[in-house]
C-alpha positions in Angstrom: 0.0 0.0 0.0 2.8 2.6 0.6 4.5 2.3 -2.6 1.2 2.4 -4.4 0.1 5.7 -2.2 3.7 6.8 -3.4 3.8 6.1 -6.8 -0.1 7.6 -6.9 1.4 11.0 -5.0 4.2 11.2 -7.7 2.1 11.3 -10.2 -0.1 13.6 -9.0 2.7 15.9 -8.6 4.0 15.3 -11.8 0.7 16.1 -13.4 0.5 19.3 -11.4 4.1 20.7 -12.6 2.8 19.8 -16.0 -0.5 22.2 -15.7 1.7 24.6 -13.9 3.8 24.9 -17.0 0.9 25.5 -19.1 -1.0 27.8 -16.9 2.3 29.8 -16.4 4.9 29.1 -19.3 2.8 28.4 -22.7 -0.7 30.0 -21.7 -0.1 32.2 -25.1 0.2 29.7 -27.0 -2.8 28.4 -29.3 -2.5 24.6 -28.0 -2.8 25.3 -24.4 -5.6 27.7 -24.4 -7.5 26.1 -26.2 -6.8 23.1 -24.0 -8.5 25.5 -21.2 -11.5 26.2 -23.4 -10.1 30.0 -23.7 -11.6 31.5 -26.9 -9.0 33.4 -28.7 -5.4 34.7 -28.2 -6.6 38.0 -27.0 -8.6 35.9 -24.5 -5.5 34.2 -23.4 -3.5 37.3 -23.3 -6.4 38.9 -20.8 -6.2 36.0 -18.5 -2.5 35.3 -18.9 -2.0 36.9 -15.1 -4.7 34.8 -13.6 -3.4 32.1 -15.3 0.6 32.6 -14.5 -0.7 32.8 -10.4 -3.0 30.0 -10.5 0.1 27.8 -12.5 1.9 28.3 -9.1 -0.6 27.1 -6.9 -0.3 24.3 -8.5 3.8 24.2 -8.3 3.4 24.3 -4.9 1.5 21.7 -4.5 3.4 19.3 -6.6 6.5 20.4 -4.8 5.0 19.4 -1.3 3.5 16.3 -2.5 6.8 15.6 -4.1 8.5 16.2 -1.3 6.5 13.9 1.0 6.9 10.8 -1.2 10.8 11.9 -1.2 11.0 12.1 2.9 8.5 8.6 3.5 10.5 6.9 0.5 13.9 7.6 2.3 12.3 7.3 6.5 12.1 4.7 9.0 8.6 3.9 9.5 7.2 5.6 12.2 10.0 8.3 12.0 9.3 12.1 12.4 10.8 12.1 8.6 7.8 9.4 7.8 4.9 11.5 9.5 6.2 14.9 8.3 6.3 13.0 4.5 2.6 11.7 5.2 1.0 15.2 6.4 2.9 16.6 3.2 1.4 14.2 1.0 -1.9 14.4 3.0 -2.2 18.0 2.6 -1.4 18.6 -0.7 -3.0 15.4 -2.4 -6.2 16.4 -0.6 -5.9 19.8 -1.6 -5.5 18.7 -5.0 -8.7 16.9 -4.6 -10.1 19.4 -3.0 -9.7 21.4 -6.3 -10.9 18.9 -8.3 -14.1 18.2 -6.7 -14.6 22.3 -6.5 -13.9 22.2 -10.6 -16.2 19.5 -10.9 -18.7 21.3 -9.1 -18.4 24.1 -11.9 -20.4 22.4 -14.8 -20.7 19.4 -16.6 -18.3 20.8 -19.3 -15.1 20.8 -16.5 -16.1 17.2 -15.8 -13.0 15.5 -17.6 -10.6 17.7 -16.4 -11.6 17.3 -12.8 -11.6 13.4 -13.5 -8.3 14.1 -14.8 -6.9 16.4 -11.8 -8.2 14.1 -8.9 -7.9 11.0 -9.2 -4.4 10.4 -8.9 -4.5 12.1 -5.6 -7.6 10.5 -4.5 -5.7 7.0 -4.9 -2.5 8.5 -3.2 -5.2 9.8 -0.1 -6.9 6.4 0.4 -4.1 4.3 -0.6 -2.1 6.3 1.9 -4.8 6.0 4.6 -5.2 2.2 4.3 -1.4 2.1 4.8 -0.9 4.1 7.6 -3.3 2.7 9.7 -2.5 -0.6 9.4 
């Protein structure tokens, strides 16, 4: 269950850094806003601020998720390096789902996407739980 719950954290993170790349790298460019549903480049260039901040959000995330499969991959179990890797990947996998369930909560049309955004963390959460509390 913990590699599983790690392997499902690392992707989630890896995901993340890849929408945080398009949110805050390429949002100008024709593939990724239309990827977003934006409607035109002088859409994109309106929104490219939003977009650039909301991009980190999601950097941050990745990074702390990231970081928590890093510190319970290398800990002893039970080790303060092992619970400060779980509350890592705790809090940022269920903030990521967190997101996703508010996304999916926007309208059908953002269904996918949400799909897409939470259910690598959702399996990194639970598999995580099961784990733990073993």
């Amino acid at each position: 269950m913990i590699l599983a719950s790690l392997l499902f954290a690392f992707l989630a993170g890896a995901l993340h850094v890849f929408i945080f790349t398009m949110e805050s790298l390429t949002w100008t460019r024709p593939a990724t806003w239309k990827r977003f549903g934006v409607a035109s480049q002088p859409d994109a260039e309106t929104t490219k601020s939003l977009a650039y901040n909301q991009g980190f959000y999601n950097l941050f995330l990745a990074i702390g998720a990231l970081t928590g499969v890093g510190l319970v991959a290398f800990a002893g179990a039970g080790s303060a390096q092992a619970v400060a890797g779980w509350t890592l990947i705790f809090s940022c996998c269920g903030s990521m789902l967190l997101a996703a369930a508010v996304l999916a909560l926007t309208g059908r049309k953002y269904l996918r996407a949400a799909a897409t955004q939470g259910t690598t963390p959702l399996l990194a959460v639970v598999l995580g739980l099961l784990a733990v509390l073993q």
